[in-house]
C-alpha positions in Angstrom: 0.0 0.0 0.0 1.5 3.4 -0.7 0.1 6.4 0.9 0.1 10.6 0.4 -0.4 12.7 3.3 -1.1 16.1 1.8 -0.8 19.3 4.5 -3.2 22.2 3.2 -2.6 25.6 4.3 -5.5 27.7 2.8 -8.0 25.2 1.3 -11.3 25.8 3.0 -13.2 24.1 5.6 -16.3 25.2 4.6 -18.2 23.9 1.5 -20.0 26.6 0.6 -17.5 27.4 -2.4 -17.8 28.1 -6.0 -16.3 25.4 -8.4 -16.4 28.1 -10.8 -13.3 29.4 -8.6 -11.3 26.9 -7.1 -7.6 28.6 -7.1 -8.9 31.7 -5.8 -12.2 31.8 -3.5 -11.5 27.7 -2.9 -8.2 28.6 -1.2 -6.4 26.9 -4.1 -8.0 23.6 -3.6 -7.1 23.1 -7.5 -3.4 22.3 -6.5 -4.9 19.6 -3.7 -7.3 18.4 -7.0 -4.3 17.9 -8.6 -2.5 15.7 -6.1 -5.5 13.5 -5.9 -5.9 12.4 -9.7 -2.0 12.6 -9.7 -2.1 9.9 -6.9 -4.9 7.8 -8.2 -5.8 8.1 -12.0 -3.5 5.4 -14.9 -4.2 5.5 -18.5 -6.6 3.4 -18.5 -7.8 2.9 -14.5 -7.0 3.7 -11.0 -4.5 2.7 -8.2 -6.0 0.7 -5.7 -3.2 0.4 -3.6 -3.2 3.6 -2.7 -4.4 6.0 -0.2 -4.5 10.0 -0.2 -4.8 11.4 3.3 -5.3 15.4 3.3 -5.3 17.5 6.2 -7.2 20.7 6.1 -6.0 23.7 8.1 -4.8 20.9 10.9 -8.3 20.4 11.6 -10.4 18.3 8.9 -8.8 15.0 7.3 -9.9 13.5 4.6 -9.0 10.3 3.1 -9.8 8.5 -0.4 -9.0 5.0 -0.6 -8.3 4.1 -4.3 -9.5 -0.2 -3.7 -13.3 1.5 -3.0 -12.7 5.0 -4.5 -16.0 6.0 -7.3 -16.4 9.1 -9.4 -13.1 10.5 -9.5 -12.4 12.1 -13.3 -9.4 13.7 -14.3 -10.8 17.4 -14.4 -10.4 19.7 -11.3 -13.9 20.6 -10.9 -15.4 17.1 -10.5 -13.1 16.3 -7.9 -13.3 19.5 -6.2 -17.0 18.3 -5.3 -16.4 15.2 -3.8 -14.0 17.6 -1.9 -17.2 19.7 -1.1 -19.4 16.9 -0.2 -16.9 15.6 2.4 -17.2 19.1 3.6 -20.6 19.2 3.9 -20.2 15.7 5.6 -18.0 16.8 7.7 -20.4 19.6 8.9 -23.3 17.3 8.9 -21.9 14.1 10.7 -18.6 14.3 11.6 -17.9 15.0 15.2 -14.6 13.2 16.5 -11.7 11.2 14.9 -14.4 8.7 13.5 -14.7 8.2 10.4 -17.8 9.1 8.3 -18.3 8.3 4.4 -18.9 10.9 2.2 -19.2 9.2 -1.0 -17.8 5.7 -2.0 -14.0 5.5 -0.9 -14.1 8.7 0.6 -14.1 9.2 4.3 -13.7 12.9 6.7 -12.9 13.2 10.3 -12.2 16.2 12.7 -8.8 15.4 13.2 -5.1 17.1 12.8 -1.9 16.3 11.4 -0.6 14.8 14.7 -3.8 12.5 14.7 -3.1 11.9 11.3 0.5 10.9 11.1 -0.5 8.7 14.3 -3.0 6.9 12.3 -1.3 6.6 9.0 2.3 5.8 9.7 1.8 3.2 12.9 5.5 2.1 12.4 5.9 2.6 8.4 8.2 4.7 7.4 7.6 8.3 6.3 9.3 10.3 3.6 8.9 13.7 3.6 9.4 15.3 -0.1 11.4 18.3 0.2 13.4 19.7 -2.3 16.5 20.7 0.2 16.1 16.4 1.5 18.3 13.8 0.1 17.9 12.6 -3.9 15.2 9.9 -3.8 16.6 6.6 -5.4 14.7 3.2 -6.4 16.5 1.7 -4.0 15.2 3.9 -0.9 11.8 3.0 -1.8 10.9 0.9 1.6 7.2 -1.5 1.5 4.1 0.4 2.0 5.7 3.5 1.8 4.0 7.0 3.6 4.5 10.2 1.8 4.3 13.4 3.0 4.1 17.1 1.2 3.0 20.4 1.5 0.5 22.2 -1.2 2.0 25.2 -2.6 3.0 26.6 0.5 5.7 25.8 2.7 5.3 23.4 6.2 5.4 25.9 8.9 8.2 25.7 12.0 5.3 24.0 14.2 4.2 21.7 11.6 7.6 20.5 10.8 7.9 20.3 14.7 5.1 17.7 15.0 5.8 16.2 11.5 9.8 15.7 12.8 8.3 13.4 16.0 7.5 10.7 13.3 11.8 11.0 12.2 10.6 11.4 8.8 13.5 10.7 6.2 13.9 13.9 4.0 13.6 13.5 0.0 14.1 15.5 -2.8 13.1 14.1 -6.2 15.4 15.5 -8.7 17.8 19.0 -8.8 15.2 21.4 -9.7 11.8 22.2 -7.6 9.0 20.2 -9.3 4.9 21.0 -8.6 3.4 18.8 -5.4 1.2 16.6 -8.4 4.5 15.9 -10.7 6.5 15.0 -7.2 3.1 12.3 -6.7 4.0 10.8 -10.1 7.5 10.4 -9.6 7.4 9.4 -6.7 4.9 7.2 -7.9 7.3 5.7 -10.7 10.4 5.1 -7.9 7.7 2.3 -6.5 6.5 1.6 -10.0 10.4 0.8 -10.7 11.5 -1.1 -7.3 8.0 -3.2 -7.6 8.8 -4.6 -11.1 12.1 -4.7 -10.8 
């Protein structure tokens, strides 16, 4: 199983925005649209072996598990509303760490980063993709791999405190920055490669 844990800074909590406007009155929940086809969509399919984890403003996580995972297309706008229907879920049901299904393969809980990391890692190892980290090779890849990156902005000092609690093994991807989505698909190919090798 490989997994994304994606922080988000300024994507909202609310789901009463327009999908006519998703970089700008959205909070740029395009770039977290991105990552989530990036992590899931094939030619011709889906991943099922993976997971997407994205924590909203340390306070809402939502998770899409690719093995039950329905309606996800490769245009922003369609998957910015199962975004806003987990929100609205979230208002609606979600009270606690529990999770509640929003639509199929798609669960939200009231939960943080710390609860998050707590949850998802539970003794795998976690790679944090960072540009100024270590050049990720095939042969780093460990099994069931946990990564974790920003959105477009950077981790704050008290995020990378409770991120560094989990001794998260720094990685950069190549020698030039690279958007969070094209990070997910090469990251993506380094399993690819040490899988079928």
């Amino acid at each position: 199983m490989r997994t994304f844990i994606a922080i988000a800074h300024t994507a909202p909590t609310d789901p009463g925005f327009s999908l006519d406007d998703l970089p700008g009155g959205a909070g740029r929940l395009d770039v977290l649209c991105r990552y989530v086809t990036a992590a899931f969509l094939l030619s011709h399919g889906i991943r099922e072996d993976v997971t997407v984890w994205v924590v909203i403003r340390d306070t809402i996580t939502i998770e899409f598990r690719g093995d039950e995972l329905r309606h996800l297309n490769p245009d922003e706008r369609s998957t910015a509303a199962l975004f806003q229907r987990a929100l609205e879920t979230a208002e609606e049901r979600a009270f606690s760490h529990r999770a509640v299904e929003s639509t199929p393969g798609i669960y939200v809980r009231r939960q943080g980063i710390k609860r998050t990391l707590s949850v998802v890692t539970d003794e795998r190892p976690l790679l944090h993709l960072d540009e100024t980290g270590t050049l990720l090779d095939t042969d780093d890849i460990p099994e069931d791999p946990v990564f974790l990156l920003s959105d477009h902005l950077d981790l704050t000092k008290g995020e990378l405190d409770v991120i560094g609690r989990f001794e998260p093994a720094p990685y950069a991807l190549g020698p030039v920055e690279i958007h969070g989505n094209h990070a997910i698909a090469v990251a993506h190919n380094h399993c690819d490669r040490a899988t079928h090798r």
